[in-house]
C-alpha positions in Angstrom: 0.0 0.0 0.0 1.1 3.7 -0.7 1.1 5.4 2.2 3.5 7.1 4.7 5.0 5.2 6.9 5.1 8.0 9.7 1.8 9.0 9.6 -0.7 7.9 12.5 -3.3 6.0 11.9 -6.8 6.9 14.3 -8.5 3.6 14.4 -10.6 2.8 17.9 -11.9 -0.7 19.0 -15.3 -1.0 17.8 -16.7 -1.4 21.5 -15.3 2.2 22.6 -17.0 3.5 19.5 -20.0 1.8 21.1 -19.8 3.4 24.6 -18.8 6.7 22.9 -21.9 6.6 20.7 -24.4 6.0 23.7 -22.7 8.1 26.1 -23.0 11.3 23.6 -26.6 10.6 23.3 -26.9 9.9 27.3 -24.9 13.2 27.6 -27.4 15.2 25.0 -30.2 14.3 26.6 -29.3 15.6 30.3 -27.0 18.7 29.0 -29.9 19.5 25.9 -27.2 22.0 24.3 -28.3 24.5 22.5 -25.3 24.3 19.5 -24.2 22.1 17.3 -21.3 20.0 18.9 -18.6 17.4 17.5 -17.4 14.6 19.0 -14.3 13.2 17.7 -13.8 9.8 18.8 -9.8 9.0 18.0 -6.4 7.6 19.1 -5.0 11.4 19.1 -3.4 12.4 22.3 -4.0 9.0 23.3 -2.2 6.4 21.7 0.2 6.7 18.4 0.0 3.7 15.7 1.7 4.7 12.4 1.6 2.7 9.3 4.7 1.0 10.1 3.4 -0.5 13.1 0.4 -1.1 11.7 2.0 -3.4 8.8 3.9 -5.2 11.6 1.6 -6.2 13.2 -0.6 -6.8 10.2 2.8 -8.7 9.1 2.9 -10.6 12.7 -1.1 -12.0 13.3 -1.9 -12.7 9.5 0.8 -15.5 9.7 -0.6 -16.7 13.0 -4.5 -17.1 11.3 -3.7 -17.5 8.1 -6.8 -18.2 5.9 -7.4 -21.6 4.5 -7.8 -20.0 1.1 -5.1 -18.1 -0.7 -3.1 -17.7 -3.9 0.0 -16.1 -2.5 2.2 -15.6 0.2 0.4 -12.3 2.7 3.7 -9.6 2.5 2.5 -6.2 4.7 5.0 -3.5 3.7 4.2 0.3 3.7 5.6 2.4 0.6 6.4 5.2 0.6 6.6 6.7 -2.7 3.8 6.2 -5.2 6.4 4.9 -7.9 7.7 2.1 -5.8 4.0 1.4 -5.4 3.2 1.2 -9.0 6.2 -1.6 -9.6 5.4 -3.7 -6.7 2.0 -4.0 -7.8 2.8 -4.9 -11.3 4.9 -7.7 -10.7 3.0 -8.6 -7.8 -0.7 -8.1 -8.7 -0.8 -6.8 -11.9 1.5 -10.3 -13.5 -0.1 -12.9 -11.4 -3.6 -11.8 -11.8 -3.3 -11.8 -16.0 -1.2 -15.3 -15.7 -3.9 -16.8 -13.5 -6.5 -15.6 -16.0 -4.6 -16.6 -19.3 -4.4 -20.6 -18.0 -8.0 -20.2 -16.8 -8.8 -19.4 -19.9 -6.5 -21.8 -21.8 -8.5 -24.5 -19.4 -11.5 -23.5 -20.6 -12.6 -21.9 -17.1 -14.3 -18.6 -16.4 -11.4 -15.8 -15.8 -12.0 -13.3 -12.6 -8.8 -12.4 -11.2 -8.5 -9.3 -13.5 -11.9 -8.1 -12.4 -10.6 -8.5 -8.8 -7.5 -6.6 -9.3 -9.3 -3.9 -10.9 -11.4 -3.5 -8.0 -8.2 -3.7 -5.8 -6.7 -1.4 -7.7 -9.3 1.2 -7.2 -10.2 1.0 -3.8 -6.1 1.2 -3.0 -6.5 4.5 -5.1 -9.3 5.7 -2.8 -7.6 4.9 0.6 -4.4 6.9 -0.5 -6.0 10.4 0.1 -6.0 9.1 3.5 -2.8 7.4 4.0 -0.7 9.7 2.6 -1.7 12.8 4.9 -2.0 13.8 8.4 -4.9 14.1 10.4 -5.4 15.6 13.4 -8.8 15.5 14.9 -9.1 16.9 18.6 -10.8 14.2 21.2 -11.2 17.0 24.4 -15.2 16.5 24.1 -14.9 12.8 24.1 -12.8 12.8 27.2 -15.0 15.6 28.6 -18.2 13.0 28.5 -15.8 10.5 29.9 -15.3 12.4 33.2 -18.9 13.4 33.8 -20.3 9.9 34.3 -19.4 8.1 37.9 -16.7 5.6 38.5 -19.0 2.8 38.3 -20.4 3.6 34.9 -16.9 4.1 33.6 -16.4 0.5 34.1 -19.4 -0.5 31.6 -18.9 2.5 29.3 -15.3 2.3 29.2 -13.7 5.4 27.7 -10.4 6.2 28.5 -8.6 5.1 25.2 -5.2 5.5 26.8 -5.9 2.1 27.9 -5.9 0.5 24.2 -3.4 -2.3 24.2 -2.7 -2.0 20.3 -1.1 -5.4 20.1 -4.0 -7.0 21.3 -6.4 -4.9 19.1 -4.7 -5.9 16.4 -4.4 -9.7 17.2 -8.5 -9.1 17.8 -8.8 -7.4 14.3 -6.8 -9.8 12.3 -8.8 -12.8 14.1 -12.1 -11.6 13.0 -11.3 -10.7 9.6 -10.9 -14.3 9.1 -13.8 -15.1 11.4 -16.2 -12.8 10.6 -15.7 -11.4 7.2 -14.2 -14.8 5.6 -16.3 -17.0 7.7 -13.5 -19.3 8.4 -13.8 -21.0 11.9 -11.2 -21.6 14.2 -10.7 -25.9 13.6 -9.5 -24.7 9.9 -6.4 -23.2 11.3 -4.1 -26.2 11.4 -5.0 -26.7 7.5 -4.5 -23.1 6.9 -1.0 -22.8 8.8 0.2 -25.8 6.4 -1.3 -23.9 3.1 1.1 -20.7 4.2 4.1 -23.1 4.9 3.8 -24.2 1.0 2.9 -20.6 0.3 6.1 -19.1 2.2 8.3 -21.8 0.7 6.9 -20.8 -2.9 7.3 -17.3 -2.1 10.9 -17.5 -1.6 11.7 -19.7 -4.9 9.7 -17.3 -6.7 11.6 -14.2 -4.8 15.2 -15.5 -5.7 14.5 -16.5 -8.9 13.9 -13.1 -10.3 16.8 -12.0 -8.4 18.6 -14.7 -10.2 17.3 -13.9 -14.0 17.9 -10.0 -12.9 21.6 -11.0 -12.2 21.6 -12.9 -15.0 20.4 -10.2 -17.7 22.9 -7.9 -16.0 25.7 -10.3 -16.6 24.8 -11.1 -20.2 24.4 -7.1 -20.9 28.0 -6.9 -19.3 29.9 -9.7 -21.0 28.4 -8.0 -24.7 29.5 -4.7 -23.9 32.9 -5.2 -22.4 34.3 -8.4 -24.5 
């Protein structure tokens, strides 16, 4: 992904959004203000996670629940320039995806891996406005509502985002990607964790063996201009 690797990412754990959302509307009622307030709900003078630990981590917990189902090796690394961008993705989506579609079709099978890259492609090119600037949203009003309920309350409509553990919240997220969104269940891992092994194996073959022809094509340019 293009992004910058410095830049801090604001995402919250969906409960806190939760709390935060009926809170503000506990809050509204009682207060009944007569203006139009915002209430940022961030990491920002909180917590700091920058696209750099972000693909870390992403890097750390997708190998630990792999899914059963994939057709490469998962690699999370940030870039940081849009060019370096454009020629990972072309040997590493654009190439694969037309090769998988040219022996689909060969077989006589119905091709999609160009249509999935193209949406890939354009929701990459959506996100980018975002990862490639700094925001900085203000969370006093948030932390406001947090001190006006009593102690008891603030241990069911837990607030204080300071206490994020953003190891564990990414551990969480990575484990219900697979469980909710792919609707893989946990008894699949074992298979899965085998699938990556092949995968990593194939990964690195495939990895030196560009390097290899690169070298190669080098030498061969060499030995015809200097013999």
């Amino acid at each position: 992904m293009y992004c910058k690797s410095s830049i801090q990412i604001d995402a919250v754990p969906v409960d806190y959004t939760i709390n935060g959302l009926i809170l503000l509307a506990y809050m509204t009622g009682l207060e009944k203000p007569k203006d139009i307030r915002v209430c940022n709900l961030t990491l920002s003078g909180s917590k700091t996670m920058t696209w750099t630990d972000c693909s870390k981590f992403w890097g750390k917990y997708v190998k630990q629940y792999p899914l059963s189902y994939c057709l490469w090796y998962p690699v999370a690394k940030e870039k940081n320039f849009k060019i370096e961008q454009q020629i990972d993705a072309f040997f590493t989506h654009v190439l694969p995806a037309y090769f998988i579609d040219l022996i689909l079709l060969l077989l006589g099978q119905k091709t999609f891996m160009i249509n999935v890259l193209n949406r890939l492609t354009y929701g990459l090119e959506v996100l980018e406005y975002y990862t490639t600037r700094k925001w900085d949203f203000k969370n006093d009003y948030f932390r406001y509502l947090g001190n006006k309920i009593p102690k008891e309350e603030k241990e069911v409509f837990y607030t204080d985002l300071s206490l994020v553990d953003i190891d564990d919240f990414m551990k969480n997220y990575i484990k219900g990607i697979r469980e909710f969104y792919c609707k893989e269940d946990a008894s699949t891992l074992p298979k899965a964790k085998k699938l990556l092994r092949r995968m990593y194996y194939l990964h690195l073959f495939t990895v030196y063996s560009v390097y290899a022809m690169c070298l190669y094509i080098i030498y061969c340019i060499y030995i015809k201009v200097f013999s």
